[in-house]
C-alpha positions in Angstrom: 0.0 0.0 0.0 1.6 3.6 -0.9 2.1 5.6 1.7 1.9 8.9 0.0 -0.1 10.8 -2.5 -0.4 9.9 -6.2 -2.5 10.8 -9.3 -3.1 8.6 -12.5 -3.1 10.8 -15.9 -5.7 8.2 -18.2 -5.7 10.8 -21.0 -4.7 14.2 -21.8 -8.2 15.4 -19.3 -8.7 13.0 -17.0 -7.3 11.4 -13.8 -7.3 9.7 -10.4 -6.0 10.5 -7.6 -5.2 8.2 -4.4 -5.2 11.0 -1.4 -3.6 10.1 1.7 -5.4 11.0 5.1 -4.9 10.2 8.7 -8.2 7.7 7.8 -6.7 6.1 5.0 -7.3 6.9 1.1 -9.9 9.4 -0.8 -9.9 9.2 -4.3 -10.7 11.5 -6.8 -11.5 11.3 -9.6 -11.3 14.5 -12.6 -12.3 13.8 -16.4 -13.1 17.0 -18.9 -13.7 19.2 -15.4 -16.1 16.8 -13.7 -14.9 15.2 -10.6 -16.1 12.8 -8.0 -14.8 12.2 -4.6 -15.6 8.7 -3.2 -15.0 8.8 0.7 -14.0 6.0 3.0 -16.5 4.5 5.2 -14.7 6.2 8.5 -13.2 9.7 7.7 -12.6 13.1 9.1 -13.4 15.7 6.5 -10.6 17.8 8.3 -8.5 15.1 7.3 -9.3 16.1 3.6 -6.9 19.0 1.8 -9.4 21.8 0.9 -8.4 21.4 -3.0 -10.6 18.0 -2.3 -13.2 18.8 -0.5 -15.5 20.5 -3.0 -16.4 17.9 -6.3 -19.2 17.4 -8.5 -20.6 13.9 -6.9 -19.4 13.0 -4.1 -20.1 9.2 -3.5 -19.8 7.7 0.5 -22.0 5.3 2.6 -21.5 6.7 5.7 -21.1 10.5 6.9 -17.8 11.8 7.8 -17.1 13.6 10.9 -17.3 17.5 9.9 -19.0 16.4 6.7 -20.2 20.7 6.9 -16.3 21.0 5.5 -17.7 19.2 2.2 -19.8 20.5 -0.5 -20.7 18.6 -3.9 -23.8 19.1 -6.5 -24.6 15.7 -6.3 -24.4 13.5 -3.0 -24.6 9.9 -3.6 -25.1 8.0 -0.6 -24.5 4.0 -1.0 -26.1 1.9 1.7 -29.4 0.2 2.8 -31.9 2.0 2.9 -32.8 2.8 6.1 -29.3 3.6 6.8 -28.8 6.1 4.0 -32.0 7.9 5.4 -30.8 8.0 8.4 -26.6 9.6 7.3 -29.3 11.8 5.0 -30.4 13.0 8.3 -27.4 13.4 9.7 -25.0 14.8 7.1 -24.1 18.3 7.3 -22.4 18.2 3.3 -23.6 20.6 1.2 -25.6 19.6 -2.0 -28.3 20.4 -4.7 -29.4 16.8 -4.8 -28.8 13.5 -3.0 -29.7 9.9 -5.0 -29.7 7.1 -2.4 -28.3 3.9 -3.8 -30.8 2.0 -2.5 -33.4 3.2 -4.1 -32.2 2.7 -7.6 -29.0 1.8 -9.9 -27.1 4.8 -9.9 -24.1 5.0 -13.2 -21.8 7.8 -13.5 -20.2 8.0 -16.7 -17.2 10.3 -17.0 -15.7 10.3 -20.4 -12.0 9.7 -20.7 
């Protein structure tokens, strides 16, 4: 397992990159100016470098301790369904929209 940051260039516009916290690894993903930030079950969002904690979707099944540090369009949450109501409740990220996982089959396509 790296023990630092790296980023993946898959084309001239798009990449991943594996982020480093105290909780373990964020990734993040950034194709033609979308991102997505898919979140560790167990993480402290002051854990997270600013530059990361703003993305288009941000995916995670649980919420992260000072989620109100985080702010996305779309917040995807991916759990059962009673749980993801309930980190609904809970979460203090800032979004336009949530889709629950549970609820239906959720595809984000990112062109490369």
């Amino acid at each position: 397992i790296p023990t630092e940051n790296y980023t993946v260039e898959l084309s001239d516009n798009s990449s991943v990159s594996y982020i480093l916290t105290d909780d373990g690894y964020i990734i993040y993903l950034n194709t033609n100016g979308d991102t997505v930030l898919i979140l560790p079950p167990s993480i402290d969002a002051n854990n997270i470098e600013p530059a990361y904690r703003e993305a288009d979707y941000i995916v995670m099944n649980n919420s992260p301790l000072n989620s109100g540090l985080l702010s996305c369009d779309t917040l995807i949450i991916s759990n059962f369904a009673d749980v993801s109501k309930k980190i609904m409740k809970y979460t203090d990220v800032s979004y336009e929209r949530v889709l629950l996982a549970s609820d239906s089959d959720i595809e984000i396509i990112l062109e490369v």
